[in-house]
C-alpha positions in Angstrom: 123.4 133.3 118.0 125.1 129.8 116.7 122.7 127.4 114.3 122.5 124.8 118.2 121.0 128.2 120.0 118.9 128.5 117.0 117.9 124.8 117.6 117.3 125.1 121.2 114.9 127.8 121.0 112.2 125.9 118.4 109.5 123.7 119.6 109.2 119.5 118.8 107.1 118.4 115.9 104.1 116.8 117.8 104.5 118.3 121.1 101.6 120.4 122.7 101.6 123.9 122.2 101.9 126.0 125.7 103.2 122.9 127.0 106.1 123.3 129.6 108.1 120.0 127.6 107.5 121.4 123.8 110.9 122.2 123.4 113.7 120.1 122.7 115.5 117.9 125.1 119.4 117.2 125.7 120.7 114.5 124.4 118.2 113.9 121.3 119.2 114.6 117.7 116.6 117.5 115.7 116.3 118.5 112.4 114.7 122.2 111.5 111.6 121.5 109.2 112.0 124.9 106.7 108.9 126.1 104.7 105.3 124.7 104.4 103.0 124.0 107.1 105.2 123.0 109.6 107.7 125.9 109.5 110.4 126.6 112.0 109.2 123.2 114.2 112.4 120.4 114.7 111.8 116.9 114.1 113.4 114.4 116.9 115.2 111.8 114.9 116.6 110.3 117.2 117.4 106.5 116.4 117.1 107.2 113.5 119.8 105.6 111.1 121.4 107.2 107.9 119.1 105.4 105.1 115.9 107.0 107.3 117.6 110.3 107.8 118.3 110.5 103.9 114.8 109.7 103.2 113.3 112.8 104.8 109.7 112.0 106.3 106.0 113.0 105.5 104.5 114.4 108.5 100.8 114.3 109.5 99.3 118.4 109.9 96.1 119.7 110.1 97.5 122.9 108.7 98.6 121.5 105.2 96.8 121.7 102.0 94.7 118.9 102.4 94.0 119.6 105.8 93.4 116.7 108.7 95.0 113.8 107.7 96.6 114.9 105.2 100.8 115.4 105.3 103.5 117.1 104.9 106.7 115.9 102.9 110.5 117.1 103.9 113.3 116.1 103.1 117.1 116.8 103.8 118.6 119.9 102.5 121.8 119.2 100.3 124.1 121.9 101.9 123.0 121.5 105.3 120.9 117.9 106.1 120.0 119.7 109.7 117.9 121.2 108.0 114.9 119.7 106.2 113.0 121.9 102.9 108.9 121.2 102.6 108.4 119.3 99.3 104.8 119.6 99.2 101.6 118.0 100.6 99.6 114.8 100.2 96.4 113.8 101.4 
C-alpha cells in the first residue's frame, strides 16, 4: 500500500464519526496528524498557502490533556511535511 492509499483510508479532522462523508474527498489536499490526541486523523488544508502550511496548526480536542477546549499543537514533519508530529497540548 502507497503513502495516497494510506491517505485515503484515514478519516477528516472534524468530521463526524460513523458518518458516511468522514473520509477524505478528491480534489482536497490532507495532512496525516501523527501522535497525541488526534492520531492517525488528516487535516484538510486545502487553501491553505505555504507560510500557513509551515506553521502547523493547534487543533481544538476534547481528548487532549486539558480536555474540552483545550488543543492540540502539530506541526510539519522535516522529512516528510505530509505529515504533521503532535507538539503537545494547551488549554
Amino acid at each position: 500500500m502507497d503513502d495516497d492509499e494510506v491517505l485515503l483510508r484515514g478519516r477528516v479532522y472534524g468530521a463526524d464519526h460513523g458518518a458516511p462523508d468522514s473520509g477524505p474527498l478528491p480534489g482536497r489536499s490532507y495532512r496525516e496528524l501523527v501522535g497525541g490526541p488526534l492520531d492517525g486523523l488528516l487535516l484538510d488544508v486545502t487553501g491553505w498557502d505555504a507560510g500557513d502550511l509551515a506553521d502547523g496548526a493547534a487543533l481544538m480536542t476534547e481528548l487532549g490533556r486539558y480536555g474540552g477546549g483545550g488543543r492540540a499543537h502539530y506541526e510539519p514533519r522535516a522529512a516528510d511535511p505530509r505529515r504533521w508530529d503532535w507538539q503537545g497540548d494547551t488549554p
